[in-house]
MIBA-82065 format. One record per atom (N, C-alpha, C, O): residue number from 1; atom name; x, y, z. Coordinates in Angstrom, 1 decimal. Example, Ala and Ser with C-alpha at 12.3 -4.5 7.8 and 13.67 -1.06 7.14 Angstrom:
// MIBA-82065
   i at     px     py     pz
   1  N   13.2   -5.7    7.8
   1 CA   12.3   -4.5    7.8
   1  C   13.2   -3.3    7.8
   1  O   14.2   -3.3    8.5
   2  N   12.8   -2.2    7.1
   2 CA   13.7   -1.1    7.1
   2  C   12.9    0.0    7.9
   2  O   13.4    1.1    8.0
***
This chain:
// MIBA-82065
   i at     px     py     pz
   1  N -126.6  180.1   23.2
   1 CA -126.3  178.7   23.3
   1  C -126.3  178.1   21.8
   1  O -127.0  178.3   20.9
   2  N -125.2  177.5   22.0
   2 CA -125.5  176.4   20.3
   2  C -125.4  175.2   20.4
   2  O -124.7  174.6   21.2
   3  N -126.1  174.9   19.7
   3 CA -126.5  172.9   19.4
   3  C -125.6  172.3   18.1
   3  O -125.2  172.8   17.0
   4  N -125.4  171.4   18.6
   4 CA -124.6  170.7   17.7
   4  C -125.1  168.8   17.8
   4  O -125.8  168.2   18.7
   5  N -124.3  168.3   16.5
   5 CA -124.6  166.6   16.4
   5  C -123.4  166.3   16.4
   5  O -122.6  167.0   15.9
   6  N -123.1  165.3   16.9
   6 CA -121.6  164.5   17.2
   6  C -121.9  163.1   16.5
   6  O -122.9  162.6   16.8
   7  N -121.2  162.4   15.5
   7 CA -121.3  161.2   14.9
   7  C -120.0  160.7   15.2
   7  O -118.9  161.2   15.4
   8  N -120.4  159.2   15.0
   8 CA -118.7  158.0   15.0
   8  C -118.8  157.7   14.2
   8  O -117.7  157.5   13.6
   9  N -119.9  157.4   13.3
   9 CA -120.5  156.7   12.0
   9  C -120.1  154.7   11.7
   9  O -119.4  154.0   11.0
  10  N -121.2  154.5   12.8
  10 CA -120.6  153.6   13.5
  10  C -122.1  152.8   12.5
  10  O -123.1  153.4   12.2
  11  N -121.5  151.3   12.0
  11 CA -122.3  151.0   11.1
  11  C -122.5  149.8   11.3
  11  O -121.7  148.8   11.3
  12  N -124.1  149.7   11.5
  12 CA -124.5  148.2   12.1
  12  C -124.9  147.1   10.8
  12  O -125.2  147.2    9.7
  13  N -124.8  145.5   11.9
  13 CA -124.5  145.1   11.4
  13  C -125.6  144.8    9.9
  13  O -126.8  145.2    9.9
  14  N -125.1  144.3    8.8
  14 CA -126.1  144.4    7.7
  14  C -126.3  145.9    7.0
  14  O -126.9  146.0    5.9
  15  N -125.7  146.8    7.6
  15 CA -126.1  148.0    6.5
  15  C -124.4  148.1    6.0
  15  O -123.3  148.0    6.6
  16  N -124.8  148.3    4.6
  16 CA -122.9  148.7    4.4
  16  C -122.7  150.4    4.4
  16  O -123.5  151.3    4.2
  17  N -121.0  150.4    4.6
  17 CA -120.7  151.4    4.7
  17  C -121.3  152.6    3.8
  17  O -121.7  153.6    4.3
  18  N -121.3  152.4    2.7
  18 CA -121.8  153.3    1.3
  18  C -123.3  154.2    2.1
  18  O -123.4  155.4    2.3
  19  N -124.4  152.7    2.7
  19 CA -125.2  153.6    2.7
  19  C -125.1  154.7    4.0
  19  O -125.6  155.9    4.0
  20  N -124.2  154.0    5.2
  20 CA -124.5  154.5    6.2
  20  C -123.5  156.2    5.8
  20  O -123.9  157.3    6.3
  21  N -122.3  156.2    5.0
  21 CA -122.1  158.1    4.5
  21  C -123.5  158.4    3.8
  21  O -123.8  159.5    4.2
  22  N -124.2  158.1    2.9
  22 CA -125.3  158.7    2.3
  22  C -126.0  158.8    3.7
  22  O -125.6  159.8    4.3
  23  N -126.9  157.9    4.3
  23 CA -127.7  158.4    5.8
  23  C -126.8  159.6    6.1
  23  O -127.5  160.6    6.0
  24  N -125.4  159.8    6.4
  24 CA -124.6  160.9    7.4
  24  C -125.3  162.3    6.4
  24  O -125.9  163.2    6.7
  25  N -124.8  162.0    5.3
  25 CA -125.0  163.2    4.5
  25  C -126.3  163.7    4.3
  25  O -126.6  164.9    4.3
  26  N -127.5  162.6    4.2
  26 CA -129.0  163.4    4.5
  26  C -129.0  164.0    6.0
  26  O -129.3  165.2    6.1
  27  N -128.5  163.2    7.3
  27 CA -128.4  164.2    8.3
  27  C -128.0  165.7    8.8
  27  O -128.6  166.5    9.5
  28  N -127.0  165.7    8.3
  28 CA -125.9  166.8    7.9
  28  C -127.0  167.5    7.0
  28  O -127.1  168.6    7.4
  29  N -128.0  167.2    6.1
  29 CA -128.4  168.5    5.7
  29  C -129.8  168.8    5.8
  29  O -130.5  169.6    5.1
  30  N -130.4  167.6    7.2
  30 CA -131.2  168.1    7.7
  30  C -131.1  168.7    9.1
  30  O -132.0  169.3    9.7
  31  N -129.9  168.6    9.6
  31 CA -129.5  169.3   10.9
  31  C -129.5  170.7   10.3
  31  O -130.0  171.6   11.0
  32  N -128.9  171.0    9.1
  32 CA -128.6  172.6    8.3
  32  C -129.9  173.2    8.7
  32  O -130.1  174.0    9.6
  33  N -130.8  172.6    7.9
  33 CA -132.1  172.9    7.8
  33  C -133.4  172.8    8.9
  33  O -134.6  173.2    8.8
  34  N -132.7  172.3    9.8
  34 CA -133.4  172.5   11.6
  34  C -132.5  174.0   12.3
  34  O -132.6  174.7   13.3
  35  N -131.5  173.8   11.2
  35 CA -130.6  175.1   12.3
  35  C -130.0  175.2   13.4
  35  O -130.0  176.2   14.2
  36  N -129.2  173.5   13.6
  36 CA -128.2  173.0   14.2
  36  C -126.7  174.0   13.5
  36  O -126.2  174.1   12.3
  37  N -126.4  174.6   14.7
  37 CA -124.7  175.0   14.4
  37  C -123.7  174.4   14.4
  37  O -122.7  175.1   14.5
  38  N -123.4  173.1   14.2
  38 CA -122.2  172.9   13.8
  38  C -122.6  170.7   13.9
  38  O -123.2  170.1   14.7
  39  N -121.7  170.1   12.6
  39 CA -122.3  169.0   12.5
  39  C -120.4  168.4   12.7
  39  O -119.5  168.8   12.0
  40  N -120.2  167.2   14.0
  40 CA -119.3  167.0   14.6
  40  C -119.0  165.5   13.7
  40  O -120.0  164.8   13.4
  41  N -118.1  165.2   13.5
  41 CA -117.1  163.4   13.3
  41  C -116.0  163.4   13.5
  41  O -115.1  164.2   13.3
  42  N -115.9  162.4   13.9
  42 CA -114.5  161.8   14.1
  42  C -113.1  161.2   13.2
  42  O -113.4  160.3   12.3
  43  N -112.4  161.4   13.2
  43 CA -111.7  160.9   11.9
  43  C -111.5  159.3   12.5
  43  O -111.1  159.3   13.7
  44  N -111.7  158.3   12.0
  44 CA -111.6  157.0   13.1
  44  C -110.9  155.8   12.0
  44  O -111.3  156.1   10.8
  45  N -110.3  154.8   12.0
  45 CA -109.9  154.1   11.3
  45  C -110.1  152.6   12.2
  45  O -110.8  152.4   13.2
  46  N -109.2  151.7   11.5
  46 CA -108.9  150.2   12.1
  46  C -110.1  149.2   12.8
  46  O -109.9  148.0   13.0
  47  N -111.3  149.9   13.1
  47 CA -111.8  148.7   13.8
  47  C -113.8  149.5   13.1
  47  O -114.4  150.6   13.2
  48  N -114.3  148.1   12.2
  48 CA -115.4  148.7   11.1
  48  C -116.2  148.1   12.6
  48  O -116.9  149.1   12.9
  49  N -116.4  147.0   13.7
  49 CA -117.3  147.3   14.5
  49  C -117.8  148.5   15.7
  49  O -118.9  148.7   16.2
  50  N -116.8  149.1   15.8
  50 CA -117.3  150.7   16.7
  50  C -117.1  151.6   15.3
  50  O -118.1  152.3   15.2
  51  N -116.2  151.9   14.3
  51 CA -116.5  153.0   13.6
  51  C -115.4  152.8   12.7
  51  O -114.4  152.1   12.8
  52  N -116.0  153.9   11.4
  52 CA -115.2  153.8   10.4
  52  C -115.2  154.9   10.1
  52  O -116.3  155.2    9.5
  53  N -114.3  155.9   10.2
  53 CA -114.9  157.2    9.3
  53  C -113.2  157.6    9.0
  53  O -112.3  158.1    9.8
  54  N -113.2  157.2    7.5
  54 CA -111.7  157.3    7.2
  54  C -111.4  158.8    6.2
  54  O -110.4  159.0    5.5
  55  N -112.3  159.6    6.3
  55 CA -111.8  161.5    6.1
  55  C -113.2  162.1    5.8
  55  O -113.9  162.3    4.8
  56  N -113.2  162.1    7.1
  56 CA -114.5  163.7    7.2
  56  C -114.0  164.6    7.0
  56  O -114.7  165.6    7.3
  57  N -112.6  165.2    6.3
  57 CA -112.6  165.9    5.4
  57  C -113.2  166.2    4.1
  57  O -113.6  167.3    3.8
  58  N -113.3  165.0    3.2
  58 CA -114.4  164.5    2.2
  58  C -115.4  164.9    2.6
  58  O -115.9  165.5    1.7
  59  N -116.1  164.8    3.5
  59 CA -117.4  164.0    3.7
  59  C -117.9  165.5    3.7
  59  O -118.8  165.9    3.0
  60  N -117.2  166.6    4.8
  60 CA -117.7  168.0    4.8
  60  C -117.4  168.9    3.4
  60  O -118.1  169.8    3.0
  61  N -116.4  168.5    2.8
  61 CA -116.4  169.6    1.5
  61  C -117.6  168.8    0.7
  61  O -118.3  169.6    0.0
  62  N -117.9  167.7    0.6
  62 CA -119.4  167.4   -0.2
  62  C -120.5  168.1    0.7
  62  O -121.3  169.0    0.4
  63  N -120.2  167.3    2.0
  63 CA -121.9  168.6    2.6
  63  C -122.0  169.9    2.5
  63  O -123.0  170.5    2.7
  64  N -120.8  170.7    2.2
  64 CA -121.1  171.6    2.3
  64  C -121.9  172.2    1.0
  64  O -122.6  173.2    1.1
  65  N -121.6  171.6    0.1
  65 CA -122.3  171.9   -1.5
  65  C -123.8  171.9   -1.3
  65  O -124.5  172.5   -2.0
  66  N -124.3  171.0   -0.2
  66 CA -125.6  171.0    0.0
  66  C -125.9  171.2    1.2
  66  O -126.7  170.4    1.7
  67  N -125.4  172.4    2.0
  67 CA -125.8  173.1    3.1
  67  C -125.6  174.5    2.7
  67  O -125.2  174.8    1.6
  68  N -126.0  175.5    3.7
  68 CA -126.2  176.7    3.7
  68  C -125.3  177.1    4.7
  68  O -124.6  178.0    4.5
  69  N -125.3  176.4    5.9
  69 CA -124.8  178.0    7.0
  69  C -124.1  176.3    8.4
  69  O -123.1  176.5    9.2
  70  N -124.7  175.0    8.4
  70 CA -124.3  174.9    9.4
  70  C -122.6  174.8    9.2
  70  O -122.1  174.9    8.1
  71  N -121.6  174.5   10.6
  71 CA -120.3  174.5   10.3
  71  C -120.0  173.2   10.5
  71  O -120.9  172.5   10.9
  72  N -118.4  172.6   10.5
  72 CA -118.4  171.3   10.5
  72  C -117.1  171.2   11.0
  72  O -116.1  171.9   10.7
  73  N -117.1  170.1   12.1
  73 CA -116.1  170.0   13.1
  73  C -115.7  168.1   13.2
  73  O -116.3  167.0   13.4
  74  N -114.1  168.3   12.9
  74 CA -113.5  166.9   12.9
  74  C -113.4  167.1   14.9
  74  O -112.8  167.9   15.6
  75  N -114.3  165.9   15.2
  75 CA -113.8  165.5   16.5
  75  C -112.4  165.8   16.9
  75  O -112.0  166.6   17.8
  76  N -111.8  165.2   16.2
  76 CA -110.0  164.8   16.2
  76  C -109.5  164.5   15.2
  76  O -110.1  163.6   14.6
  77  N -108.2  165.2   14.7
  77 CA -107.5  164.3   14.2
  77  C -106.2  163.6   14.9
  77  O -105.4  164.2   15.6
  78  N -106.1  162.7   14.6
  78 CA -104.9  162.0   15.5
  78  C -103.5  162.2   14.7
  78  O -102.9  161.6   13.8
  79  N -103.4  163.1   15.4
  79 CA -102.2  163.9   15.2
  79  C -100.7  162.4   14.6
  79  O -100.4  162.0   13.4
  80  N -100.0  161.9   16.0
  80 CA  -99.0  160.8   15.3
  80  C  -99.1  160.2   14.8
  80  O  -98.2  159.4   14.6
  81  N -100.4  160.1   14.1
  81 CA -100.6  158.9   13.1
  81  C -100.6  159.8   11.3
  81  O -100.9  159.3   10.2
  82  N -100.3  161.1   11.4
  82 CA -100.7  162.0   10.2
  82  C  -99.7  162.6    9.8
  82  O  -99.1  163.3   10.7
  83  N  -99.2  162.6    8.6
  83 CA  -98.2  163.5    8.4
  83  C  -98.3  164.9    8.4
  83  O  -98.7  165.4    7.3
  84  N  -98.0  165.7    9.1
  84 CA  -98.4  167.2    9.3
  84  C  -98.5  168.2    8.2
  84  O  -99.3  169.1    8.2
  85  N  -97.6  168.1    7.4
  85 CA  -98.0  168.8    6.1
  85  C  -98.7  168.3    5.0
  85  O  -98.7  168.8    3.9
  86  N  -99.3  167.0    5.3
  86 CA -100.4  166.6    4.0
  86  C -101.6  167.4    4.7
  86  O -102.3  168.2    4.1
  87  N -101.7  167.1    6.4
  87 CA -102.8  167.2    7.5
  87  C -103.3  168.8    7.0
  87  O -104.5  169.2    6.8
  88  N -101.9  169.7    6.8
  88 CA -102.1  171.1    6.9
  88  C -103.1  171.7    5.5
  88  O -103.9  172.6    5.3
  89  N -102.5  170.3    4.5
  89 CA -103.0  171.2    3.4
  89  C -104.1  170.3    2.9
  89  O -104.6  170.7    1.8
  90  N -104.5  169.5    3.3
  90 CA -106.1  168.9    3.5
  90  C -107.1  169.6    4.3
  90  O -108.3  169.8    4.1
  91  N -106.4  170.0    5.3
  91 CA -107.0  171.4    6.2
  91  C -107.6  172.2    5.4
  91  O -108.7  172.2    5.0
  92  N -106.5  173.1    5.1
  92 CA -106.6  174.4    4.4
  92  C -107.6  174.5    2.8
  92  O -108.2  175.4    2.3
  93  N -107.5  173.1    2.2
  93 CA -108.6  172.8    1.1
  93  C -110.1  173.0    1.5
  93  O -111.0  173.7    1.2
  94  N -110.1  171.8    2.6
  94 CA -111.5  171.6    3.1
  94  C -111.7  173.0    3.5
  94  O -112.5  173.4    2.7
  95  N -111.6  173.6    4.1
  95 CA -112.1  175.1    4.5
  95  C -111.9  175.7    3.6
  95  O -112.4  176.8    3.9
  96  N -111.5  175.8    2.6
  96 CA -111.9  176.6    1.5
  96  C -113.1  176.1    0.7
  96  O -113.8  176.9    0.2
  97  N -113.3  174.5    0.5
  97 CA -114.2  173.9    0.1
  97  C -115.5  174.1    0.7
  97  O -116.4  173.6    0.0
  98  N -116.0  174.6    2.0
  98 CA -116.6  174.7    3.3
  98  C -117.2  176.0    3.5
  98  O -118.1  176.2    4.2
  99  N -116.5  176.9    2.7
  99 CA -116.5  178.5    2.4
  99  C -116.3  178.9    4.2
  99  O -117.1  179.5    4.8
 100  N -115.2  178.3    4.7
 100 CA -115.2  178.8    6.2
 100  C -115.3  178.3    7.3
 100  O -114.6  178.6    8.4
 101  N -116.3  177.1    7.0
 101 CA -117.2  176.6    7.9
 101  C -116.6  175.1    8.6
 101  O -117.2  174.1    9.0
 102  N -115.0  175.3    8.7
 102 CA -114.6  173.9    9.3
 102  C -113.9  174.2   10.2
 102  O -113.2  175.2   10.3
 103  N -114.1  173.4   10.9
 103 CA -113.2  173.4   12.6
 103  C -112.8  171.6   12.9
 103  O -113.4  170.5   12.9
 104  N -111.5  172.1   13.2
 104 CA -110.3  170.7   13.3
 104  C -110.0  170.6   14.8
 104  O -109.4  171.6   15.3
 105  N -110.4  169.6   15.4
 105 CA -110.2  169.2   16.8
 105  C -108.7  168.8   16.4
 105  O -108.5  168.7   15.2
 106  N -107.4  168.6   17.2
 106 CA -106.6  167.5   17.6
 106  C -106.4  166.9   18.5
 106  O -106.4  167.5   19.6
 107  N -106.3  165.8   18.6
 107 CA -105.3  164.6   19.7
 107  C -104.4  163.9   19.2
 107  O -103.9  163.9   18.1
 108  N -104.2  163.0   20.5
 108 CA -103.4  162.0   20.3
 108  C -103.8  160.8   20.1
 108  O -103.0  160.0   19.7
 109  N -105.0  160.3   20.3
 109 CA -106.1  159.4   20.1
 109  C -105.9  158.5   21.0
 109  O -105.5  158.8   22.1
 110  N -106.3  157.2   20.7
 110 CA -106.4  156.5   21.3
 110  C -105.3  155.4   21.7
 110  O -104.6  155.3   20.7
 111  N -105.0  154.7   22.5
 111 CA -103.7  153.7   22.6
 111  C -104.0  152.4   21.7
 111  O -103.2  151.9   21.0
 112  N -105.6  151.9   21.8
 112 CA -105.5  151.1   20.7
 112  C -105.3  151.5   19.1
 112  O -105.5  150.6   18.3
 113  N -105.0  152.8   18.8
 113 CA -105.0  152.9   17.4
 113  C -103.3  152.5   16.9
 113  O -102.8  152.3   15.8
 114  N -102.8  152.4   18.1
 114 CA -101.3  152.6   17.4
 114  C -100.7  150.7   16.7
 114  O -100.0  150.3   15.8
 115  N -101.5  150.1   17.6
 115 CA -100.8  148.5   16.9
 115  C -101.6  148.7   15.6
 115  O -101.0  148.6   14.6
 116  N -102.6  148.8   15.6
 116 CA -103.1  148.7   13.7
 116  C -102.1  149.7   12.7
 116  O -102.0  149.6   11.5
 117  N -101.6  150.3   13.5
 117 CA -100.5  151.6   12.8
 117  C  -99.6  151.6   12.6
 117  O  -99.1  152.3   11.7
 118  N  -99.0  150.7   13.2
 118 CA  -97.3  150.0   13.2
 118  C  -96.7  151.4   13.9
 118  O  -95.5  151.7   13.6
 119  N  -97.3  152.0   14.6
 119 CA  -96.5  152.9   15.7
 119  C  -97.0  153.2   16.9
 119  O  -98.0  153.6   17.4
 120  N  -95.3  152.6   17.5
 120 CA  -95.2  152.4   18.7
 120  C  -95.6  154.0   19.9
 120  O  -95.1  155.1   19.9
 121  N  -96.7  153.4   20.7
 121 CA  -97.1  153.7   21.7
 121  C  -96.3  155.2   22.3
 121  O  -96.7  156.3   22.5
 122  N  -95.2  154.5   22.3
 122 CA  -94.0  155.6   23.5
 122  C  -93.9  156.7   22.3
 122  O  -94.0  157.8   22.7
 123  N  -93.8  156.6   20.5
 123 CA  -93.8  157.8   19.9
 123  C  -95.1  158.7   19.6
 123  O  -95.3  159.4   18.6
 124  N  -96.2  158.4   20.8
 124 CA  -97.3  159.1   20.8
 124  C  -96.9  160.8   20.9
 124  O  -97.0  161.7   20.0
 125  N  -96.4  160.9   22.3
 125 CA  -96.7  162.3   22.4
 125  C  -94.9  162.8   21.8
 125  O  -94.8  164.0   22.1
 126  N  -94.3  162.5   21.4
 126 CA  -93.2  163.6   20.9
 126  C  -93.5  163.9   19.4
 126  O  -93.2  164.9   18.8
 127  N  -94.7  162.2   18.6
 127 CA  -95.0  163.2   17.3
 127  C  -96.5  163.9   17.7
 127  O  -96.9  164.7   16.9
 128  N  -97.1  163.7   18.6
 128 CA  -98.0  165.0   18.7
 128  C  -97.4  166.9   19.1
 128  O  -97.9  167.9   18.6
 129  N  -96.7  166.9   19.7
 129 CA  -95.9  167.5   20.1
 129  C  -95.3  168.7   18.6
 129  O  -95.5  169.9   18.4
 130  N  -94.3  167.6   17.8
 130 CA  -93.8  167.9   16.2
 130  C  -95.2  168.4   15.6
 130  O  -95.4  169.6   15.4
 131  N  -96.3  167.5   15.3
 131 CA  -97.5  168.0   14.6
 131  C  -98.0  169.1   14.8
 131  O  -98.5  169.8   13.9
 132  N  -98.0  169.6   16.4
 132 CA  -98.9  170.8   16.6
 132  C  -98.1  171.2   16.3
 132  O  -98.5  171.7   15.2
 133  N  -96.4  171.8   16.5
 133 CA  -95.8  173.0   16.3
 133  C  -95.7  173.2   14.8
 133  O  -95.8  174.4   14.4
 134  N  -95.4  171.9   13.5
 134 CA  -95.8  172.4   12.3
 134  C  -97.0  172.9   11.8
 134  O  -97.2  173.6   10.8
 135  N  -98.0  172.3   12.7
 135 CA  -99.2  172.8   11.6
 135  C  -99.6  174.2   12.0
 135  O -100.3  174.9   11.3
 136  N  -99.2  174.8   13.7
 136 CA  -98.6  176.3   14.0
 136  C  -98.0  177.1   13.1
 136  O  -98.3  178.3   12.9
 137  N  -97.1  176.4   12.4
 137 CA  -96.1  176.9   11.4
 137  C  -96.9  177.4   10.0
 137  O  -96.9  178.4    9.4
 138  N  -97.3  176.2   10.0
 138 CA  -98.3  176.3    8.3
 138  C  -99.0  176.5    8.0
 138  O  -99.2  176.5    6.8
 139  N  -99.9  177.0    9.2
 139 CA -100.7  178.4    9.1
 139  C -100.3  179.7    9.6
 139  O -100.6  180.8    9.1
 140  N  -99.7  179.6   10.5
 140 CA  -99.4  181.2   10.4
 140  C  -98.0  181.7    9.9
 140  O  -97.6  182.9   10.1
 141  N  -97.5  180.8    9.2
 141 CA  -96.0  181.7    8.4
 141  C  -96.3  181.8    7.1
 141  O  -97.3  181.3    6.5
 142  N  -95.2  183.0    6.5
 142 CA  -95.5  183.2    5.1
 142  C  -95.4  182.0    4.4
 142  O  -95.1  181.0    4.9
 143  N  -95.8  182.3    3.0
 143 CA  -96.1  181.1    2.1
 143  C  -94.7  181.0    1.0
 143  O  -94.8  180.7   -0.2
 144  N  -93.8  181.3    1.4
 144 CA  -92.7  181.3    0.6
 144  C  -91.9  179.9    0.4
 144  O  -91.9  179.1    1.3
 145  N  -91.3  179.4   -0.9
 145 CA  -90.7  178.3   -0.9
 145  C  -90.0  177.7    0.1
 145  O  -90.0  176.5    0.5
 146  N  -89.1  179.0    0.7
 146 CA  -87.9  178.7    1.7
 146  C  -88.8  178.6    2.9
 146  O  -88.4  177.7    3.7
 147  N  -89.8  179.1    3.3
 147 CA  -90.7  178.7    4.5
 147  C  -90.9  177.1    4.7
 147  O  -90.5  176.3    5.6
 148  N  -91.9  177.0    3.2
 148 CA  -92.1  175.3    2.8
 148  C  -90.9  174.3    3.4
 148  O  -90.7  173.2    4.0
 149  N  -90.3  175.2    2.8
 149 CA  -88.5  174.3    2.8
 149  C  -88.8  173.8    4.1
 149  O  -89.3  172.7    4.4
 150  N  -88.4  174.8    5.2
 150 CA  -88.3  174.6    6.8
 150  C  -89.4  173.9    7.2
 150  O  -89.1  173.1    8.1
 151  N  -90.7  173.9    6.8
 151 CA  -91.3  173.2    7.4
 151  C  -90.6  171.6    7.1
 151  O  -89.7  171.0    7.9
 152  N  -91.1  171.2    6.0
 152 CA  -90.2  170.1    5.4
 152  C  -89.3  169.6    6.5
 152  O  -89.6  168.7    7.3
 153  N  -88.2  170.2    6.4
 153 CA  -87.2  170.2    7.1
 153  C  -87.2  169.5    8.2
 153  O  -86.6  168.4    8.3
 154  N  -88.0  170.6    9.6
 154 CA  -88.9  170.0   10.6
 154  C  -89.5  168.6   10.8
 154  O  -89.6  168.0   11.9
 155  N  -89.8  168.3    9.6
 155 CA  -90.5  167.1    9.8
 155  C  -89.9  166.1    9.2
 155  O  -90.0  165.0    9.9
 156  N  -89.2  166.0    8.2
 156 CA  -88.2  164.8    7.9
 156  C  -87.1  164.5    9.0
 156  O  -86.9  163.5    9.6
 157  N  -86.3  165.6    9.0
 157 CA  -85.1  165.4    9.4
 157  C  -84.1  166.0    9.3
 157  O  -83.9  166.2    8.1
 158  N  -83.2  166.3    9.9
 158 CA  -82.1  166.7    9.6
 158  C  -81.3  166.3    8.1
 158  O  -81.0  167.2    7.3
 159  N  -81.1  165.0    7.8
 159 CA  -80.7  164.7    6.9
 159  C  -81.6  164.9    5.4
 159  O  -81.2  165.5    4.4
 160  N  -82.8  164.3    5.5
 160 CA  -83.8  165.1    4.5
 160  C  -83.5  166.3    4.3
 160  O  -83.3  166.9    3.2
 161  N  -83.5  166.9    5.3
 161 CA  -83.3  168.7    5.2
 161  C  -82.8  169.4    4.4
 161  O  -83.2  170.5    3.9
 162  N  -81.4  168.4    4.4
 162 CA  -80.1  169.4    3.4
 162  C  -80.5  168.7    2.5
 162  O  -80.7  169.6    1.7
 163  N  -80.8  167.6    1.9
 163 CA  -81.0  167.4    0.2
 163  C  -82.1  168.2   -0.1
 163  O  -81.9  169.1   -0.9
 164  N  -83.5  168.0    0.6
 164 CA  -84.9  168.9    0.0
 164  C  -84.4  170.7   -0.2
 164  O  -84.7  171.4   -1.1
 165  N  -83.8  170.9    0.9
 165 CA  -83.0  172.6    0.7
 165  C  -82.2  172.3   -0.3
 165  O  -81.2  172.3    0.5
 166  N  -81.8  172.1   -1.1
 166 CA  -80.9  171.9   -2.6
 166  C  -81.7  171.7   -3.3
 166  O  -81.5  172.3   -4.3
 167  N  -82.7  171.2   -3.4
 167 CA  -83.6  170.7   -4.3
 167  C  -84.8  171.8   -4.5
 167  O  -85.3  172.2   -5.5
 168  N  -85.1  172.2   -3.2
 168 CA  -86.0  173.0   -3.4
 168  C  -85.5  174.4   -3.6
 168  O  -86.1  175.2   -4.3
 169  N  -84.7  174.7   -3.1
 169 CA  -84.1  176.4   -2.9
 169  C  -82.8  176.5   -3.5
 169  O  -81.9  176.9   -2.8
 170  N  -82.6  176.3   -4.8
 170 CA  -81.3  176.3   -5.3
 170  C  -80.3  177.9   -4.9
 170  O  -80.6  179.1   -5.2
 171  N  -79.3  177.4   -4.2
 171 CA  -78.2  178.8   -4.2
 171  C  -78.6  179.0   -2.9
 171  O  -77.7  179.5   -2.2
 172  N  -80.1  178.8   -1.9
 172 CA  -79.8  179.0   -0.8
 172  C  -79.1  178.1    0.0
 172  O  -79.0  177.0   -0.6
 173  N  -78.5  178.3    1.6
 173 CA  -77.5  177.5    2.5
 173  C  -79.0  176.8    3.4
 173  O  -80.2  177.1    3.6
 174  N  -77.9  175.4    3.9
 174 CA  -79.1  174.7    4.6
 174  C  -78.3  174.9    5.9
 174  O  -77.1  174.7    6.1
 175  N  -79.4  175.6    7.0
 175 CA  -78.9  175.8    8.4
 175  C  -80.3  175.3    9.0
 175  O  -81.3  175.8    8.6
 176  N  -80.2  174.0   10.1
 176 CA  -81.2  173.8   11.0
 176  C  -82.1  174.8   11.8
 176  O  -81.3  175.5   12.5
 177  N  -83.5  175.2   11.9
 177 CA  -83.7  176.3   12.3
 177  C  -84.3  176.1   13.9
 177  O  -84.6  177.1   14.6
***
């Protein structure tokens, strides 16, 4: 069996944000040191009375400098609200920063996150949909420019496509893939 801590980092009234990540981060590394497996947040934005936690990616490549062994898990990230190739390679840092030890939930979040977002509801699930299949991509394809390209590609647009393929891959042809 393994134990874990789940946080929203939900901050009451009178304490400010500053102290309540210092509190998260003594927790985090006394959960290490009780020998809790795995220390859980949420990535959460738009509303400071239920929660604020604007990149527990941060928050775990610092704990991890001052942990040993537990691992660290984003509740969610909300996929349509993130651009998938910053998402991938904020990923890919923090787990290197982590020496390992990070695990990335996704969703689609919540319906109230989208009016603070200026995106509309109905493009919830076709960019969750695009997100998972690039960040599929951007971890498991090779790391070659013309790969990069395609991802790119994927995610702008068609018309992005063919300028970033000229720009990025000189002499190669731009074909939608």
């Amino acid at each position: 069996m393994r134990f874990g801590i789940y946080c929203e980092i939900q901050t009451p009234p009178g304490k400010s944000h500053y102290d309540m990540i210092w509190e998260i981060m003594r927790q985090i590394e006394h959960a290490d040191e009780c020998g809790f497996d795995v220390y859980s947040v949420i990535d959460h934005h738009f509303f400071q009375k239920f929660s604020i936690s604007a990149n527990p990616l941060a928050m775990f490549a610092a704990a991890a400098q001052r942990t040993k062994r537990i691992r660290f898990r984003t509740a969610l990230h909300t996929l349509p609200l993130e651009n998938p190739m910053r998402l991938a390679g904020m990923i890919a840092e923090a787990d290197i920063l982590t020496n390992g030890r990070l695990e990335c939930g996704l969703g689609r979040g919540h319906a109230w996150l989208f009016g603070p977002s200026a995106l509309p509801l109905e493009e919830s699930r076709p960019r969750y949909n695009e997100a998972i299949d690039i960040l599929e991509l951007a971890f498991t394809q090779e790391k070659t420019p013309e790969a990069q390209a395609t991802l790119l590609i994927r995610w702008l647009g068609k018309r992005a496509g063919e300028f970033l393929c000229r720009l990025c891959c000189p002499g190669k042809s731009w074909k939608r893939r």
